[in-house]
C-alpha positions in Angstrom: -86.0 86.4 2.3 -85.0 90.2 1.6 -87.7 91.5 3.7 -87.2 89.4 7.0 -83.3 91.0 6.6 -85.0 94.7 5.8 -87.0 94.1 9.2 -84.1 92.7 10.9 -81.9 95.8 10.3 -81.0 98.2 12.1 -81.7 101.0 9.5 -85.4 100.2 10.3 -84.9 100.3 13.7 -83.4 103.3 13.8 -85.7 104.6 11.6 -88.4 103.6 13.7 -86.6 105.9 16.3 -86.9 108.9 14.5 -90.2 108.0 13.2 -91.3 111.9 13.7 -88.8 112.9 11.9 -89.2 110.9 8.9 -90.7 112.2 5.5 -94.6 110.9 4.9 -93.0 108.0 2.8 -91.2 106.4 5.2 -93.8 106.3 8.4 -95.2 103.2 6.8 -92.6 101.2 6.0 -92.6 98.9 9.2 -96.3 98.8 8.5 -96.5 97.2 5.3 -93.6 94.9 6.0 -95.2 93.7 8.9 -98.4 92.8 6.5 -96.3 91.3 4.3 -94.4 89.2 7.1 -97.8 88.1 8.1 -99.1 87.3 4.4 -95.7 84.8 4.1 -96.1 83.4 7.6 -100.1 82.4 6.5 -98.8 80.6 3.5 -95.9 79.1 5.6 -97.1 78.4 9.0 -94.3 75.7 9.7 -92.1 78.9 9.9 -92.0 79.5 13.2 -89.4 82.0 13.3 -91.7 84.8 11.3 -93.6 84.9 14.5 -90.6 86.1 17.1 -89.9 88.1 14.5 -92.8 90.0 14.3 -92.2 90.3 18.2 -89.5 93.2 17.2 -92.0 95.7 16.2 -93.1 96.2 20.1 -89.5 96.7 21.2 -89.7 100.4 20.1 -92.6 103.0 20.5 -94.5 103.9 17.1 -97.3 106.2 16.4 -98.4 103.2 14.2 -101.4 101.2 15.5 -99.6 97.5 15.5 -102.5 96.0 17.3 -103.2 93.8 13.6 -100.0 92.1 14.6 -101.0 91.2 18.7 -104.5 89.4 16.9 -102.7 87.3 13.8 -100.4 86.1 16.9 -103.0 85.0 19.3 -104.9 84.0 16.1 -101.6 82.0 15.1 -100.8 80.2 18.0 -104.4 79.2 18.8 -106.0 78.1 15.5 -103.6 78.1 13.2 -100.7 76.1 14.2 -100.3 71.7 14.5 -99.6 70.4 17.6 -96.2 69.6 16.1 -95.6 73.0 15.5 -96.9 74.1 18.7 -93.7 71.7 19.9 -91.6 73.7 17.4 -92.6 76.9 19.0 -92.0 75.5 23.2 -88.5 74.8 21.9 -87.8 78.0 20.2 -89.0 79.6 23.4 -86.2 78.2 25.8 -83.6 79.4 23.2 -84.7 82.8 23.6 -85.3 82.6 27.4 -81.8 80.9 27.7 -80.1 83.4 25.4 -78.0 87.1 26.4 -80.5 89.1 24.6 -82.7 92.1 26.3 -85.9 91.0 28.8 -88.0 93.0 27.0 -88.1 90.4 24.5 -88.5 87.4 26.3 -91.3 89.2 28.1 -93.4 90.2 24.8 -92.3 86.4 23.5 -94.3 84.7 26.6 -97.2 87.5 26.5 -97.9 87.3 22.7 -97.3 83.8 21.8 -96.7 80.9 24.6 -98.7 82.1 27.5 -101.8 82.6 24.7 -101.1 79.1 23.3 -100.8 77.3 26.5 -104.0 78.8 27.9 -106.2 77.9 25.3 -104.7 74.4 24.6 -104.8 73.9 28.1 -108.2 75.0 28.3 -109.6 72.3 25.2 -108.0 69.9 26.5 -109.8 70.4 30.2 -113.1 70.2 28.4 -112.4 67.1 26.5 -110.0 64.7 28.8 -110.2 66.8 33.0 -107.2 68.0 33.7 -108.3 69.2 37.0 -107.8 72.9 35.9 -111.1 75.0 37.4 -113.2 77.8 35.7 -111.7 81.7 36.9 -112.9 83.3 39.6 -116.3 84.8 38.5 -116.6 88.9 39.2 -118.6 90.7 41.1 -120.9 89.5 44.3 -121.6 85.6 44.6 -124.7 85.8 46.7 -127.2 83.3 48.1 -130.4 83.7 45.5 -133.3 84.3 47.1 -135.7 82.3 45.5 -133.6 78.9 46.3 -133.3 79.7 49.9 -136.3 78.1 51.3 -134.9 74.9 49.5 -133.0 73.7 52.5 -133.2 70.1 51.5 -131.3 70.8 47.8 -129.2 72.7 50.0 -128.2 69.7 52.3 -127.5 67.5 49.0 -125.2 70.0 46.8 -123.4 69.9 50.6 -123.4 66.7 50.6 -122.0 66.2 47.3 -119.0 69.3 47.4 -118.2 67.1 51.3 -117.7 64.1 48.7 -115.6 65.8 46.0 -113.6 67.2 48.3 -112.5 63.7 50.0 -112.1 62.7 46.9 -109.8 65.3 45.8 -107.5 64.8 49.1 -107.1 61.2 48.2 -106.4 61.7 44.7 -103.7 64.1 46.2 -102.1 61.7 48.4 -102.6 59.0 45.3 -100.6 61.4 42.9 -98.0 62.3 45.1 -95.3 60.7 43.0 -94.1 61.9 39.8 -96.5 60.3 37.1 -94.5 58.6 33.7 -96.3 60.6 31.6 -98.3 64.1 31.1 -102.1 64.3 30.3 -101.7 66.9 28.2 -100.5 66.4 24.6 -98.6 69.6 24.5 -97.1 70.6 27.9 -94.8 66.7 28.0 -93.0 65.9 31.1 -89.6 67.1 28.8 -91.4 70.3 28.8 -92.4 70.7 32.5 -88.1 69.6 33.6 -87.2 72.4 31.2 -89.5 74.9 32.3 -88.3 74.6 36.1 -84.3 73.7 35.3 -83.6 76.6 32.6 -86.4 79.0 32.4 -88.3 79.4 36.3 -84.7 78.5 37.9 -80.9 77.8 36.9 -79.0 75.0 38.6 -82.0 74.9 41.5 -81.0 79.3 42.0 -83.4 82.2 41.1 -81.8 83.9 38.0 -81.3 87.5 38.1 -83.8 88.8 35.7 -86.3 92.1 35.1 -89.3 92.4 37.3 -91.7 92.1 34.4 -90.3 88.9 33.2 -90.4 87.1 36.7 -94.2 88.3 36.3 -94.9 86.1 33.3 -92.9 83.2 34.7 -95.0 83.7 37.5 -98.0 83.3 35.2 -96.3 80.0 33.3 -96.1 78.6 36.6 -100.0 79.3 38.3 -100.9 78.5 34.6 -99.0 74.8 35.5 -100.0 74.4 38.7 -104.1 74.6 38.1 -104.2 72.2 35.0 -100.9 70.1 35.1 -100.9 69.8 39.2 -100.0 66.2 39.4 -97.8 66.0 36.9 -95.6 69.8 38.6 -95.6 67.7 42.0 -92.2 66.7 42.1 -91.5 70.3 41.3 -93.3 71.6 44.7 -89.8 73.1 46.2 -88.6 74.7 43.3 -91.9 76.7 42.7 -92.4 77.1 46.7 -88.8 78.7 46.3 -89.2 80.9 43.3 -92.6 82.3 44.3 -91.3 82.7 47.9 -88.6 85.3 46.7 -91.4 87.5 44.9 -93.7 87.5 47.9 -90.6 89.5 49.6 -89.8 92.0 46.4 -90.6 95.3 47.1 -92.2 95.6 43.1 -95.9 95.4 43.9 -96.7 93.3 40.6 -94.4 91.1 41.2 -95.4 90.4 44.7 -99.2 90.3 43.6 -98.6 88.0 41.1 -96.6 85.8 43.8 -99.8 85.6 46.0 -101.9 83.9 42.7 -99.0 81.6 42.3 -99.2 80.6 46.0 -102.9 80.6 46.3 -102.8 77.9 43.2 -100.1 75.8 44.8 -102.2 75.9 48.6 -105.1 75.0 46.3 -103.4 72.1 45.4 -101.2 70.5 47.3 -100.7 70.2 51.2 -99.0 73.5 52.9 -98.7 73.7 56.4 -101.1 75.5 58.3 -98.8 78.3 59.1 -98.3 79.4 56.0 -101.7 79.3 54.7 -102.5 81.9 57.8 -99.4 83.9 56.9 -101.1 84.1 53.5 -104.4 84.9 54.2 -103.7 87.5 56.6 -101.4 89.0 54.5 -103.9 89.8 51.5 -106.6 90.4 54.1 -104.4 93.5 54.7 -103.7 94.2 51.3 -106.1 96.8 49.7 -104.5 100.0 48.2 -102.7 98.1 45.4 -103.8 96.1 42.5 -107.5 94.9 43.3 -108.1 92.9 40.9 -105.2 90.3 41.7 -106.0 90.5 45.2 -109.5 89.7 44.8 -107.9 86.4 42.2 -106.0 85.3 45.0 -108.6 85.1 47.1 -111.3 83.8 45.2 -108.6 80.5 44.9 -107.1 80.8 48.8 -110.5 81.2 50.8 -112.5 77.7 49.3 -109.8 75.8 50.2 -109.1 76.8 53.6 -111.9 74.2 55.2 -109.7 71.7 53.3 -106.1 72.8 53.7 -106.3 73.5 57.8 -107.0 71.8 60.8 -110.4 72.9 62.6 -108.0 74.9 65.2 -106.4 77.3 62.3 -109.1 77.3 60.2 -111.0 79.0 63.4 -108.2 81.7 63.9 -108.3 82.1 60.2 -111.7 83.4 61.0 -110.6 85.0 64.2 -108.0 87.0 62.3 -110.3 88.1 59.7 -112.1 89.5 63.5 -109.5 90.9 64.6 -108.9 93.1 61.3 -112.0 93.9 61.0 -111.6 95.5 64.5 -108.6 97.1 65.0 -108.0 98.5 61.2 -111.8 98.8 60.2 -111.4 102.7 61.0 -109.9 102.6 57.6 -112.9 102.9 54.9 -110.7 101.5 52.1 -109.5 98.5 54.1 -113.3 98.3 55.7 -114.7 97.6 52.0 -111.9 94.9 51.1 -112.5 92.9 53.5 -117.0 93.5 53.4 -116.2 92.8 49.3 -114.1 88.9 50.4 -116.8 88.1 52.6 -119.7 88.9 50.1 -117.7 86.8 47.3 -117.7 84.0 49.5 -121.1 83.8 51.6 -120.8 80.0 52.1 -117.4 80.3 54.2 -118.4 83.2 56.5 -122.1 82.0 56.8 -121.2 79.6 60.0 -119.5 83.2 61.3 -121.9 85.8 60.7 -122.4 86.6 63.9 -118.7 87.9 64.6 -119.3 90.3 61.5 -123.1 91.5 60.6 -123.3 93.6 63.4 -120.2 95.6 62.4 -122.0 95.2 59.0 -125.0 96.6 59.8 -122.9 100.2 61.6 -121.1 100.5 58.8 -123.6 100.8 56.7 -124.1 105.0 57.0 -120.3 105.8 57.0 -119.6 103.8 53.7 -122.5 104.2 51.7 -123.9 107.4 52.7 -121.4 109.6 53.5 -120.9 112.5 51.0 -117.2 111.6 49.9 -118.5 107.9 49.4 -117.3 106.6 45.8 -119.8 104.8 43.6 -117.9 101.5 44.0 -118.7 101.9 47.8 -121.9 103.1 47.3 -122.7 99.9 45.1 -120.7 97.5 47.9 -122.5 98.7 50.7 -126.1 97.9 48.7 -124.2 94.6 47.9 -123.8 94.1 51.5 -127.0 94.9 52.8 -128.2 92.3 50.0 -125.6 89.5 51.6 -127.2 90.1 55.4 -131.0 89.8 54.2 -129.6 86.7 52.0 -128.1 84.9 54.9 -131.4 85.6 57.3 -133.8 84.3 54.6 -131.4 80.9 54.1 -131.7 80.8 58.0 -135.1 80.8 58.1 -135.4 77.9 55.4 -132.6 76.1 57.4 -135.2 75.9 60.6 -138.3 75.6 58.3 -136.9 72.2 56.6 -135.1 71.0 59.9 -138.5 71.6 61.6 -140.3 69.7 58.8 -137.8 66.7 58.8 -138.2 66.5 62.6 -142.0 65.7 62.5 -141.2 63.2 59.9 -138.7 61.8 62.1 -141.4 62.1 65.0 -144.0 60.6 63.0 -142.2 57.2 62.4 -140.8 57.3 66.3 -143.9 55.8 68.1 -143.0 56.5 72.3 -141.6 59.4 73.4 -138.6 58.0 75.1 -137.3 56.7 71.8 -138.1 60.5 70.2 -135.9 61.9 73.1 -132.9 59.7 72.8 -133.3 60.1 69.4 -133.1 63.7 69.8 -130.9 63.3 72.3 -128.0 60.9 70.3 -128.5 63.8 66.9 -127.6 66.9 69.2 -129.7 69.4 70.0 -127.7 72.0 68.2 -127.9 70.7 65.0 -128.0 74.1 63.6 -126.3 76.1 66.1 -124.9 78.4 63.4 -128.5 79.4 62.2 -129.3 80.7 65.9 -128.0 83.9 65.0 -130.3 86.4 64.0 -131.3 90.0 63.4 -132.1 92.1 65.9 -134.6 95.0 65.6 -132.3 97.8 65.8 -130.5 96.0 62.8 -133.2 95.8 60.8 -134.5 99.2 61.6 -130.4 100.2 60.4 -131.0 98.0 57.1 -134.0 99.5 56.5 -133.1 103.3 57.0 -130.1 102.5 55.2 -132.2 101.4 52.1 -135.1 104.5 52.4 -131.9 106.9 51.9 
């Protein structure tokens, strides 16, 4: 095909090069080729070659808006192609990964065409069959809603329920410990998974010397594989402990960010031990100046499954260290509102703690929210926050109000009082010591003259 060779060659490229240079007739020439590329690839989809071919045109700035391209890719790889092909496409990819040719490449090749592909087949194939793959982390606040939080006995149900699922999940881990003989998914194969891990993630069980930004989209392969395909990347656990392990250490911030979502997903789900999972947490407790975003990912994944993934004794100086920050660094506004913004994404986790934090809540309220060189995102977290404390008070008060109630039933059916009191006795009197806690008056009077201004 003569135009595949004119886009091939290097006249064009160098063309593309020059591009200011170039008479009016010529800016347009990668243009229309690329149409025409995409015209011949429509009628001949079992071509999968057109499509890392059409990869070249990012390779080289252009004042040409090639964003027509980026859709028919994602478009491509996502509607348009078989499963078959799909298969064609994985195969092509190691050739290029395993090949001498420029990063750059390989890196537009995993961010154009598989990583779009394996996301949404992934995802279809969730909804019809389970993988086990989870929705994303949702943005913004996840609060208690008011109007539910007088509904203490739903409450102690859905509790009920997640204390169930979780069990479950532990025994289906222990259950799938061992390699399975064959993948759930149609697409990603256990063929697939070996090469992934042996030629593309690592070479002869060794980190391969490779550009930052194409460690990144490995890293992204791999979280990718690890929250939908986690039974079947078991076997794999020390070769992706290994490879993220490295990128937690690089001194490239992306990189490293994109480590901790890797390791978050692999603490999610499987079995780490307890001294990592702290090292973890703490460490993206601390981190606040950098990409917010992934930070805020990793923790949204990392901070649910800490009840699950340490003992009672670690999982209390997890919350002891999150103290402890809160403390000693908290004179630091920036680092203050990362760690007020984790514990208003998760409410349920910190609730059982509140009364190591509200207080410092509550006296921060004027310095983060008020103060003349407050941002609007602090401005907007600090309402947020004020929202979270008169949340947690009125699920406290339905707490008591449907303990009390289930207590006089109890009473009712207990005829003498010495039954009632060993009854009462054998429950524990604290059966809701962690809804003892509650507002002062000088805290509300704070909340309240916090709100007026």
């Amino acid at each position: 095909m003569s135009y595949r060779l004119l886009w091939r060659s290097k006249g064009r490229h160098l063309r593309m090069l020059h591009e200011e240079s170039l008479p009016p007739k010529f800016k347009m020439e990668s243009e229309l080729i690329a149409k025409l590329l995409i015209s011949y690839s429509r009628q001949h989809p079992d071509d999968i070659d057109i499509l890392y071919d059409l990869l070249r045109i990012f390779l080289t700035p252009s004042g040409v808006d090639f964003t027509f391209v980026k859709a028919f890719l994602e478009d491509a790889v996502t509607k348009v192609l078989t499963l078959q092909q799909k298969h064609k496409l994985l195969q092509r990819f190691f050739q290029v990964v395993g090949s001498e040719g420029n990063d750059e490449s390989k890196v537009l090749s995993i961010q154009l065409l598989i990583l779009p592909m394996l996301r949404d087949h992934l995802d279809r194939e969730h909804l019809k069959i389970g993988l086990g793959g989870r929705a994303p982390p949702t943005k913004g606040s996840i609060l208690f809603k008011r109007t539910h939080a007088h509904n203490a006995e739903k409450s102690n149900e859905t509790k009920k329920e997640e204390t169930k699922a979780n069990e479950k999940e532990k025994d289906d881990a222990k259950a799938h410990d061992t390699k399975p003989e064959k993948s759930r998914s149609e697409l990603v194969d256990m063929d697939f998974i070996r090469k992934f891990m042996t030629e593309a993630l690592l070479q002869s069980g060794n980190p391969v010397a490779r550009s930052d930004r194409l460690h990144i989209e490995l890293l992204k392969i791999s979280t990718l594989l690890i929250e939908f395909l986690w039974k079947e990347m078991t076997e794999h656990r020390k070769e992706l402990i290994k490879f993220t392990w490295n990128h937690l250490k690089c001194e490239d911030s992306a990189s490293k960010h994109w480590a901790y979502v890797n390791v978050c997903q692999f603490i999610e789900r499987y079995e780490t031990p307890n001294k990592i999972i702290l090292q973890v947490y703490v460490a993206l407790l601390r981190t606040h100046q950098a990409d917010k975003e992934l930070i805020r990912c990793s923790l949204d994944v990392l901070i649910p499954a800490l009840p699950r993934r340490l003992s009672p004794e670690d999982y209390m100086r997890a919350i002891n260290w999150t103290k402890k920050i809160m403390f000693e660094e908290g004179h630091s506004v920036p680092l203050l509102m990362h760690l007020w913004d984790t514990i208003i994404r998760h409410p349920t986790v910190f609730y059982k703690y509140r009364h190591l934090f509200v207080p410092h809540m509550v006296n921060s309220l004027n310095r983060s929210g008020l103060q003349p060189t407050s941002t609007l995102e602090n401005r907007t977290l600090s309402l947020a926050l004020t929202n979270l404390i008169l949340c947690w008070e009125d699920y406290r008060k339905g707490r008591l109000a449907s303990s009390w109630i289930r207590k006089e039933k109890q009473n009712e059916e207990v005829s003498s009082p010495e039954k009632r009191q060993k009854k009462d006795e054998a429950k524990g009197k604290d059966e809701y010591t962690e809804d003892k806690f509650t507002l002062s008056q000088s805290m509300v009077d704070l909340v309240l003259n916090f709100l007026a201004r």
